[in-house]
Every structure is written in structure tokens, then in C-alpha cells.
C-alpha positions, -999 to +999 in steps of 0.1 A: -383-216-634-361-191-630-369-152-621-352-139-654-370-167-678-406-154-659-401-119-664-391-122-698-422-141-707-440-112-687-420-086-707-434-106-740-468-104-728-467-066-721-448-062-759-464-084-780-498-064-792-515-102-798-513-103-759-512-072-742-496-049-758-527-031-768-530-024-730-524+017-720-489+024-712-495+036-680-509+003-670-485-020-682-457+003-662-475-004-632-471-045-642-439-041-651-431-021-616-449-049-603-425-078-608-386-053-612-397-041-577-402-065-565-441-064-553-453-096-569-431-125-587-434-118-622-459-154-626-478-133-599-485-106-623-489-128-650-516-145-636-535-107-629-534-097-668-565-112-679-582-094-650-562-060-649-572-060-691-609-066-685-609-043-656-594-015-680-620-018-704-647-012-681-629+013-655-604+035-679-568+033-679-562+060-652-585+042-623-565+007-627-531+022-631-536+043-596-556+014-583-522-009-593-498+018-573-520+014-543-519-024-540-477-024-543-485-003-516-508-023-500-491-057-498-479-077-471-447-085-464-445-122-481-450-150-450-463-181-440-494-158-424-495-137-458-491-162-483-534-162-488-530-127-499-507-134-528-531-157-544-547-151-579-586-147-568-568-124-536-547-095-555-583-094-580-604-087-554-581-064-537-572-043-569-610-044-581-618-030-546-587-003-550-604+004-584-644+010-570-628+032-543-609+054-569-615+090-555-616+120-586-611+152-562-583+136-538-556+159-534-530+134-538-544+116-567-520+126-598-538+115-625-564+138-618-542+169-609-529+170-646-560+172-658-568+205-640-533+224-645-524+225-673-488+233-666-483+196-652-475+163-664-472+131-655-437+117-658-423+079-650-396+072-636-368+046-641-338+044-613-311+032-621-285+020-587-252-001-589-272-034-593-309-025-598-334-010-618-368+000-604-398+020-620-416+047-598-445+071-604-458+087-624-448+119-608-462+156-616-442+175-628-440+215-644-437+210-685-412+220-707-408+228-742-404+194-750-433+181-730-454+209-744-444+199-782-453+163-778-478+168-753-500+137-768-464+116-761-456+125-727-454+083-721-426+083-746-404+106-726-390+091-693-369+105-663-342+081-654-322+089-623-285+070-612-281+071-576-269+048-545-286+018-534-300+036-505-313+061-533-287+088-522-263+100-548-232+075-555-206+094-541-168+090-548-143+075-526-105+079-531-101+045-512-121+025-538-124+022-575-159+031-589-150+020-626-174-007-621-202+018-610-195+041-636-182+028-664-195-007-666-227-001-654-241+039-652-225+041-686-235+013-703-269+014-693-271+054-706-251+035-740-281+012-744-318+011-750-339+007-718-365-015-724-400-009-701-433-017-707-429-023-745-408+006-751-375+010-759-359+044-745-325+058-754-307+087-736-325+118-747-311+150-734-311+168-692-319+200-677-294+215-655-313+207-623-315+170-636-275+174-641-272+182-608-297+154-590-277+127-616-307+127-636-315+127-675-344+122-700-347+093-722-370+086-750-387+061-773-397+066-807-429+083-815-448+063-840-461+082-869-478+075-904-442+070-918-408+059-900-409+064-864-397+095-849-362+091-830-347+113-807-318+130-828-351+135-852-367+152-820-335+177-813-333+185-845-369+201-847-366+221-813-336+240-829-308+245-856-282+231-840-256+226-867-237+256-866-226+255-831-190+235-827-181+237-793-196+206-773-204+225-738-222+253-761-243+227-777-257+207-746-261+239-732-285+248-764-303+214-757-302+219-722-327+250-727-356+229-743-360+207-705-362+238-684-396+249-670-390+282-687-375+272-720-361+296-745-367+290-783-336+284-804-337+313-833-300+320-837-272+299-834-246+319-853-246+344-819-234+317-801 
């Protein structure tokens, strides 16, 4: 069986809510990191669901999610003298172990630093290279105005960031043609939904320190008691933006709402 049939019967079982799709966000990112990383074959993580679903129940969300980054960590490189690692019974007792020696008060723990600054959120990660898309985090990171309105979303906003294989920034070269890079991939990808986890993001809005690292914010619909609520939806209750014409003034208006110290839209007719 191929890798792109396994992982899209993995994706299934992480979408479909008769499965797990009930499962917290946070921890079906860490199984979908699992298998686009690379970490485990996507059978691999298959096989862990049943066990990572259980373990979620009786541990919280937060423990198995950080227990989950630590054994990506953790792993052997794959080899004849590792192979006994990579078995089903192996990765449970290993992530079950990660899980009992989940530590509260370390300093580098972030799931427990948001919860004492409130300033802070967690943020995932997709990046996004010439031929490859990986997930990383969550990451802290200082709110904004968005964040702040749809604090009790944060999983439905997602920093994606385009850069280089090596995870440098793609550079140009007047002896090559990048149209493939750019336009056929970067482009299409920011054009098109980015399916993760059970959620499908679409190009949101930057900041203009994200501009400048090549990095943007996507989002995925908020569920609510009616229709769900869409991005455009989203900009359009964070300010009037209707009266401004002039493209650069009006990504510069959005651009204000992603900023650590964000300024509320009152007046557009100034600008």
C-alpha cells in the first residue's frame, strides 16, 4: 500500500467524528505531524489511535499532545537495530511513560505557560517548502486582536510559513526560473484550502513581521449555532472596511488586527 492511500485513510480517521474526530485538536495535529514528518508511517500512527484516544480520556488532551511531541523527539533513527521500537505495544509504552512523566511547572512546557500569561497563546504551525509540508509546535506566542476576539478558537487560526528546504528563506536567483516555486506551488497552496487535522484553513490575513519572515495566518471556519463563521465573515467584524479603495491601504487596515499592539478600526473615511 502506498504512502498517499495510508495517509489518507489516517486523514479519514482523524475527520470523520464516527472515528476520531471527536479527538482534541491539539492531539490529532500531533498524529497528523506524526506521519507528514515523517516520524512514524502513517499505518504506524494508525495503529496508536485506539491507545492515544483512551489515553486522552483518562490524562487530558494537553498531557498526550506534549507527551506525542516528545516521542517524535524521542525516536530512533529507523534500522535493523531499531525496528523493535517501532512496534505497536513499543511507541504505547513509550508515549504512556512520556504521559506519567508529564511535568506542570517545567519551564519549557508550553501548554502550561499559556495558562499562567495571559498574553500568550499557543499557535501551530504549518511549513510550507518547494516540495513539503510539515506541521510544528504549538509555539507561544504574544496575542493579537484577533487571537484575543476568538480566544476560545485559537485552534482555528494557524501560522503557515513558505521558506527553503533547509528552512531558510527561498531566495531568488537571476540564473534560474522560480515560477515553479512561486507560482505553481507557494501560490497555489496560499489559493487553496489546507487541510490538517480535520480542518480546512484558507489564507486569512499577516502582520508585517510575518510579511517579512514569508509568513501568513490562515483559518478554518468557526462552527457556530448557524452557518459557520468564514474568514471574510471574521474581517469584516474586526472593522469597516468598505470605504477604503486603495488595495495597499486596506491590507494595511487588516494588517493592524495581527500586530501584538493592535489598533481598533473606528474610521475609515480618514484613510
Amino acid at each position: 500500500m502506498t504512502f498517499e492511500r495510508t495517509y489518507n485513510r489516517l486523514e479519514t480517521q482523524l475527520t470523520d467524528t464516527a472515528l476520531f474526530g471527536k479527538m482534541p485538536f491539539s492531539v490529532r495535529f500531533q498524529m497528523d505531524r506524526m506521519a507528514r514528518n515523517g516520524y512514524l508511517a502513517p499505518l504506524n500512527v494508525i495503529e496508536l489511535l485506539p491507545a492515544v484516544r483512551k489515553m486522552t480520556l483518562e490524562k487530558g488532551p494537553d498531557v498526550v499532545a506534549h507527551a506525542l511531541r516528545n516521542l517524535a523527539r524521542n525516536l530512533p533513527v529507523p534500522g535493523p537495530d531499531t525496528c523493535k521500537h517501532y512496534s505497536a505495544s513499543s511507541l504505547e509504552a513509550e508515549l504512556l511513560s512520556l504521559a506519567d512523566d508529564y511535568d506542570s511547572g517545567a519551564s519549557d512546557n508550553p501548554y502550561e505557560l499559556v495558562k499562567r500569561h495571559k498574553h500568550v497563546n499557543l499557535v501551530h504551525r504549518a511549513v510550507i517548502t518547494p516540495t513539503g509540508l510539515y506541521l510544528e509546535g504549538p509555539d507561544p506566542e504574544p496575542t493579537n486582536r484577533v487571537l484575543r476576539r476568538y480566544s476560545s478558537h485559537i485552534d482555528h487560526f494557524i501560522r503557515v510559513v513558505l521558506c527553503d528546504e533547509d528552512g531558510g528563506s527561498v531566495r531568488y536567483d537571476p540564473k534560474a526560473s522560480q515560477r515553479m516555486v512561486y507560482d505553481d506551488r507557494f501560490r497555489d497552496l496560499l489559493t487553496k484550502p489546507l487541510f490538517i487535522a480535520g480542518k480546512a484553513y484558507d489564507f486569512f490575513g499577516f502582520s508585517n513581521s510575518a510579511l517579512r519572515s514569508h509568513s501568513c495566518w490562515f483559518m478554518a471556519p468557526i462552527p457556530t449555532q448557524g452557518a459557520p463563521f468564514y474568514a471574510a465573515l471574521v474581517l469584516k467584524e474586526l472593522g469597516n472596511l468598505e470605504m477604503i479603495r486603495t488595495p495597499a491601504k486596506c491590507a494595511a487596515r487588516i494588517v493592524q488586527n495581527f500586530t501584538v499592539m493592535s489598533i481598533t478600526i473606528t474610521n475609515t473615511e480618514q484613510c
